[in-house]
C-alpha distance (Angstrom), angle and dihedral (degrees) to the residues before:
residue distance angle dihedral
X1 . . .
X2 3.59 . .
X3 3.62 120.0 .
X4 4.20 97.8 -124.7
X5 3.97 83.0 55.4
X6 3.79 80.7 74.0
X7 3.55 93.1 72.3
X8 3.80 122.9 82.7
X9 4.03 92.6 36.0
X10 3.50 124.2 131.5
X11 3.82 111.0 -135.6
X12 4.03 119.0 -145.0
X13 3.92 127.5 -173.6
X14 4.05 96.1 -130.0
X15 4.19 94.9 -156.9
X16 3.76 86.4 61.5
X17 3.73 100.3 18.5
X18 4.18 85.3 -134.9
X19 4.04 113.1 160.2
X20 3.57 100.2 -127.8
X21 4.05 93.2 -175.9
X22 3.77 141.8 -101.9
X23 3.89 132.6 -63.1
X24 3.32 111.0 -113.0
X25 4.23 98.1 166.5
X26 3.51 123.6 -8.5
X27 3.61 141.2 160.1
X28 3.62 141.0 -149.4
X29 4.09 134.0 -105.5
X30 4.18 109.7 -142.5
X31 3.66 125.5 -166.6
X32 3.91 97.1 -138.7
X33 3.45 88.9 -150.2
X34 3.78 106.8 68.8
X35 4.20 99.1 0.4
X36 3.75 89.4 -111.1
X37 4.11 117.1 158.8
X38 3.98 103.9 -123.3
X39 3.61 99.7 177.2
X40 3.58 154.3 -46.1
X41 3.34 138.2 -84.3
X42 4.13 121.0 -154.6
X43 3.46 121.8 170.4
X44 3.31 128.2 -139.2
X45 3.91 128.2 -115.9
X46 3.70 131.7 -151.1
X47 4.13 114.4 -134.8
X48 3.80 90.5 -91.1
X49 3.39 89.2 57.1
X50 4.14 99.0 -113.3
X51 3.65 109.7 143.4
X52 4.13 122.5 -103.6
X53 3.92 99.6 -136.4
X54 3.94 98.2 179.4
X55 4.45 85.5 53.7
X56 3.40 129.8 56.1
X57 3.81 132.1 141.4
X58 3.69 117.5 -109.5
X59 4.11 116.7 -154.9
X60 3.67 120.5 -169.4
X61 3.71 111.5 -135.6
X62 3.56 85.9 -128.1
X63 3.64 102.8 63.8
X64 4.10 91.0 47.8
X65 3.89 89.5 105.6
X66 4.21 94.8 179.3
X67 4.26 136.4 -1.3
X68 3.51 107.0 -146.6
X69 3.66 127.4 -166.0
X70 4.07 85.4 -101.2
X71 3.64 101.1 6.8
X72 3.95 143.9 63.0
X73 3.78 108.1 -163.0
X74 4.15 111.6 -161.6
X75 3.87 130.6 -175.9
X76 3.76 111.3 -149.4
């Protein structure tokens, strides 16, 4: 999987089945020392689209349970 196939997702907490939105950008969290992903980083968006700097929504790689083909389902 390519990392830009990321993008366009929709993101759902599977325990409560809650949308929790769409990735529009995101990037990637490394661990330097062994090139492990440890999480993702979206940032938020206000409603005319201008990007929320102080929030963004961090997801530990290890609660991404399954990438879909349109969905990322996470347990938190």
């Amino acid at each position: 999987m390519r990392f830009e196939s990321l993008k366009g997702k929709e993101f759902i907490e599977a325990n409560k089945g809650k949308r929790l939105g769409f990735i529009q950008e995101l990037d990637l969290e490394f661990n330097l020392m062994n090139g492990e992903i440890q999480q993702l980083v979206i940032p938020k968006y206000s409603m005319l689209g201008l990007r929320k700097d102080e929030q963004s929504l961090m997801l530990s790689w290890e609660n991404i349970r399954v990438i879909g083909q349109d969905i990322i389902l996470i347990e938190r």
